[in-house]
C-alpha positions as semicolon CSV with decimal commas, in nm:
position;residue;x (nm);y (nm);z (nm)
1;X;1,331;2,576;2,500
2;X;1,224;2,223;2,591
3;X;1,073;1,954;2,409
4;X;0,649;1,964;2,350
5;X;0,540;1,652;2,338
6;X;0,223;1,656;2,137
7;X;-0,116;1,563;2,280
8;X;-0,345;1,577;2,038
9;X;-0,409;1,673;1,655
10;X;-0,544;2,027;1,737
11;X;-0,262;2,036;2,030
12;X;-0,020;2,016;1,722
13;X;-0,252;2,221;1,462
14;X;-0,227;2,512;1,729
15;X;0,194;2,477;1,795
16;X;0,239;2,490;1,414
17;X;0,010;2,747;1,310
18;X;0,021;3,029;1,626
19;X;0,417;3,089;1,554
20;X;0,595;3,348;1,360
21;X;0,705;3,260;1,022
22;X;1,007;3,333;1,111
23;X;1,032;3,052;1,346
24;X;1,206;2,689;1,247
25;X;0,989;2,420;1,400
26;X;1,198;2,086;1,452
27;X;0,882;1,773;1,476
28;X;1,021;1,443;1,585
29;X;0,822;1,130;1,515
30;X;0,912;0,799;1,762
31;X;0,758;0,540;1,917
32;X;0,847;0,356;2,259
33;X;0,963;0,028;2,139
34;X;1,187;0,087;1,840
35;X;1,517;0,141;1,992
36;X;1,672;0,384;1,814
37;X;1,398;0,631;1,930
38;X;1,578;0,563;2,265
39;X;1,901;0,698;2,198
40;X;1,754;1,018;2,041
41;X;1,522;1,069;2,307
42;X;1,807;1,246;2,432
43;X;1,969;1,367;2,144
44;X;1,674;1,591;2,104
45;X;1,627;1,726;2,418
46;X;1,949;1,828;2,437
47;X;1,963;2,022;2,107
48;X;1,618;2,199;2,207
49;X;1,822;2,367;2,549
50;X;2,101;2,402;2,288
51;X;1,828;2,645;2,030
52;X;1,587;2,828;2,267
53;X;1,455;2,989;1,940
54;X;1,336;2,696;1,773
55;X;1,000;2,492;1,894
56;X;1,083;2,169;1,955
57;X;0,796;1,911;1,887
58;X;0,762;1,553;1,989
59;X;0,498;1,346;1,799
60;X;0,418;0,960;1,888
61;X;0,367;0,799;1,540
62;X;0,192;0,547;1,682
63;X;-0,085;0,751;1,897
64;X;-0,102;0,980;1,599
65;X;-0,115;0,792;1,264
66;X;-0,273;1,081;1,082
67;X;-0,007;1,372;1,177
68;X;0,242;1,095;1,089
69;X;0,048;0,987;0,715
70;X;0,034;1,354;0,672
71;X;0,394;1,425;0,660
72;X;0,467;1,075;0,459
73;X;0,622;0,908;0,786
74;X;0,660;0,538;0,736
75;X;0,989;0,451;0,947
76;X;1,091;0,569;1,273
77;X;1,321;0,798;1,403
78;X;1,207;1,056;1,190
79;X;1,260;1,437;1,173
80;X;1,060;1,713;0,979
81;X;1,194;2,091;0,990
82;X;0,936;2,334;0,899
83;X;0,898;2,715;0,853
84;X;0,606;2,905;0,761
85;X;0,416;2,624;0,653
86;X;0,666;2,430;0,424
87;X;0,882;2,140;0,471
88;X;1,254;2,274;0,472
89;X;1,422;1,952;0,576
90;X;1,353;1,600;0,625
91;X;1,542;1,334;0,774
92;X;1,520;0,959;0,864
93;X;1,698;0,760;1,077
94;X;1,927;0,776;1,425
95;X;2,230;0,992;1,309
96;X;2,263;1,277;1,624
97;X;2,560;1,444;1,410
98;X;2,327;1,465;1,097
99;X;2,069;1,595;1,294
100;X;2,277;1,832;1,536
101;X;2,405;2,013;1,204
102;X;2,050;2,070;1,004
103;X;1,918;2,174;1,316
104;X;2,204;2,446;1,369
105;X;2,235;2,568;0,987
106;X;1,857;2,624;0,948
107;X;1,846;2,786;1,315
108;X;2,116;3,040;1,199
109;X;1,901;3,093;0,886
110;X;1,620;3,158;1,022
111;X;1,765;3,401;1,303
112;X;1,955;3,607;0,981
113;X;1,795;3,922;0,923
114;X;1,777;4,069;0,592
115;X;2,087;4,249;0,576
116;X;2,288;3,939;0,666
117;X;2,392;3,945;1,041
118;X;2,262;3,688;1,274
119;X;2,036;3,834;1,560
120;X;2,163;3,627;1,802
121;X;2,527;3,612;1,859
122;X;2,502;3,343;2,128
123;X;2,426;3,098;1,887
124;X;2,833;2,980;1,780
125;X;2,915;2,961;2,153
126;X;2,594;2,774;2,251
127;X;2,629;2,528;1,922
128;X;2,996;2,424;2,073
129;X;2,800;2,282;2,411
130;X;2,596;2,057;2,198
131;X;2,883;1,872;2,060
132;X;2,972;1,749;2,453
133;X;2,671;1,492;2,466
134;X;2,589;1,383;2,097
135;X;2,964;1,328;2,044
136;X;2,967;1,050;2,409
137;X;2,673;0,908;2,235
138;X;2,823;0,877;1,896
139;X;3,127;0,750;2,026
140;X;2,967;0,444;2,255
141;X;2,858;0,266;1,954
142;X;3,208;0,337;1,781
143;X;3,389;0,203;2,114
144;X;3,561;-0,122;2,028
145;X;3,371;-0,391;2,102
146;X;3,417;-0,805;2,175
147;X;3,261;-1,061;1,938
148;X;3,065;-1,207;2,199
149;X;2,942;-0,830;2,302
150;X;2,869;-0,756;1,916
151;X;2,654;-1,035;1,914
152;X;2,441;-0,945;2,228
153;X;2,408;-0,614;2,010
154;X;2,293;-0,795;1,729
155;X;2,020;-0,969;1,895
156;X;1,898;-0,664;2,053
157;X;1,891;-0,473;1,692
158;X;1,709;-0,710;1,519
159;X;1,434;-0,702;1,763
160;X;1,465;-0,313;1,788
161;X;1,117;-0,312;1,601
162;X;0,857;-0,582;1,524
163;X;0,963;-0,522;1,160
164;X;1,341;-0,446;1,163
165;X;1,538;-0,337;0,808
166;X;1,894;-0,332;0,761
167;X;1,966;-0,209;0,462
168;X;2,251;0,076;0,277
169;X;2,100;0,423;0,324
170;X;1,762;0,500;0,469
171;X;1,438;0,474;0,371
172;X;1,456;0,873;0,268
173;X;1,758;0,808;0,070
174;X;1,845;0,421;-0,006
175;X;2,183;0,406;-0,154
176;X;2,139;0,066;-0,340
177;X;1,841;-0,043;-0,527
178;X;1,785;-0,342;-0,316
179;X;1,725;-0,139;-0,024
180;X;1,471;0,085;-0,222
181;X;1,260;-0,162;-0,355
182;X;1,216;-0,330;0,018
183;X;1,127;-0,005;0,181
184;X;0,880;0,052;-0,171
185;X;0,718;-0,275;-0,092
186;X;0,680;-0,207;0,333
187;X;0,553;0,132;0,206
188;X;0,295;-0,046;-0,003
189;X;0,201;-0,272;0,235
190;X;0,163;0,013;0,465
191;X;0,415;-0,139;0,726
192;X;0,548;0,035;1,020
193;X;0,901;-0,089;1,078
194;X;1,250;0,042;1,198
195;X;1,579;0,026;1,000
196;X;1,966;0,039;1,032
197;X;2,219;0,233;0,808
198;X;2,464;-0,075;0,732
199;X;2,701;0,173;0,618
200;X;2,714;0,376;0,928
201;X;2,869;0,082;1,139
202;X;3,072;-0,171;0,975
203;X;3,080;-0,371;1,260
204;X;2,760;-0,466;1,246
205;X;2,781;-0,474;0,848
206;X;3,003;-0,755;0,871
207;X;2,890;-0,906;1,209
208;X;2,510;-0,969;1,071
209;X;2,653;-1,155;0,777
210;X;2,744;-1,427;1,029
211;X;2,505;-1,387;1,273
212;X;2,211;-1,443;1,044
213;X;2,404;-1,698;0,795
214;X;2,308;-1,489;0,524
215;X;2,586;-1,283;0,298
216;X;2,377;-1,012;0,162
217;X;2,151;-0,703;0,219
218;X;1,918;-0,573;0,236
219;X;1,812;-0,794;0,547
220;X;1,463;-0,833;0,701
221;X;1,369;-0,912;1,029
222;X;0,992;-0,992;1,156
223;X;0,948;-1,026;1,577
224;X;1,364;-1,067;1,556
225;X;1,347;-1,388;1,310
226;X;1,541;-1,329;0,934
227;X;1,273;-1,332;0,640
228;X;1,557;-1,297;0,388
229;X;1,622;-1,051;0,095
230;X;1,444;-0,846;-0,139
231;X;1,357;-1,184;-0,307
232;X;1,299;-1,402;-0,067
233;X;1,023;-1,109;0,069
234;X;0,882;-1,075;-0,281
235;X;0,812;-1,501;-0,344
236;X;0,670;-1,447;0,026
237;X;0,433;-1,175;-0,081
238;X;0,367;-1,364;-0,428
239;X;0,222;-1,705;-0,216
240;X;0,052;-1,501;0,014
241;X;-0,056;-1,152;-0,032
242;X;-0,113;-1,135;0,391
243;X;0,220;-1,226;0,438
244;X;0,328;-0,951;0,645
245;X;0,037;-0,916;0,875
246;X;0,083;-1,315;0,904
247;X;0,439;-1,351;0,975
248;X;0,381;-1,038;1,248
249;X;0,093;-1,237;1,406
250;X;0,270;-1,544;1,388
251;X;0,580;-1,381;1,560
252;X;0,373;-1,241;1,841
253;X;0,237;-1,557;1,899
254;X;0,562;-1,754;2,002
């Protein structure tokens, strides 16, 4: 089955609603400029030829704010699997192996009839073929890289997003309370912005450090320029309550 990208509200109302409730739904929420939508462009279409049984659904958070506030989306990639009307899985962030495994596990469960035997016995064989394409993309960004070439990275992640947050864990599941309290306040603020796991690539853990001259995280970017920390953000939002619609303007500006 291949990808639906959504068109409109009732366009999405409709592809939810008119399936069995047997069916697993997979919705992906992007937008075109954060980067890490880029990479799993492709991630997802493959998994969707990968699981003809599941309905594949692309949403673009950014042409539909109101599918997106209704499932709680406030960073991008983001991935909601749903079955008969309820929320079985959610996930946030570009990890294709994460992804590639709920996917599978939830499309086996939901293809088990009640006396325990999958009714598809394709599905093992078909699940190896997946692995050929998410595992080249995982391994690009584990592929040994230059200082000077870790850099160029750098500059592109930091303007992945107008609002860019690196930070331990994702905004579903921060693993240090720095990290949750900055994607609390964006969330308050109601600010769209992308993120990077820190602890998925220590390359970059280490290489930001020096890049931006600063030693901790979580790390916040604004049109690719370093705001600071959680504290720095908080004395920002203390002298001026606008301060994130203001630095954003005043980054768009330059």
């Amino acid at each position: 089955m291949t990808v639906t990208e959504i068109t409109s509200e009732s366009h999405f109302t409709q592809l939810t609603t008119e399936v069995s409730s047997s069916t697993l739904i997979a919705i992906y929420f992007h937008t075109p400029w954060a980067e890490p939508c880029i990479r799993m462009n492709s991630v997802f279409s493959s998994l969707s030829s990968v699981h003809p049984k599941v309905v594949f659904l692309s949403v673009n958070a950014d042409e539909f704010p109101e599918i997106s506030e209704s499932f709680d989306v406030s960073a991008v990639p983001y991935f909601v699997m749903l079955q008969d009307g309820t929320i079985l899985k959610e996930l946030s962030g570009a990890d294709p192996k994460e992804l590639a495994s709920v996917i599978s596990s939830l499309a086996q469960k939901s293809t088990t009839g009640s006396n325990g035997v999958s009714e598809s016995t394709s599905t093992a064989a078909t699940d190896t073929t997946a692995a050929a394409p998410i595992e080249e993309a995982e391994s690009e960004s584990e592929a040994e890289e230059s200082e000077e070439d870790l850099n160029t990275r750098l500059a592109q992640l930091v303007k992945a997003a107008p609002v860019m947050l690196f930070m331990k864990g994702t905004p579903a599941a921060p693993q240090c309370g720095f990290s949750r309290q900055l994607v609390a306040i964006l969330r308050e603020h109601q600010v769209r912005f992308g993120f990077f796991d820190i602890l998925k690539d220590d390359a970059v853990r280490q290489g930001l450090k020096k890049f931006s001259d600063w030693p901790t995280f979580p790390q916040l970017y604004i049109q690719g320029e370093l705001q600071g920390g959680l504290d720095i953000v908080k004395e920002s939002i203390q002298e001026d309550p606008e301060y994130f619609k203001n630095a954003i303007a005043s980054g768009e500006s330059n």
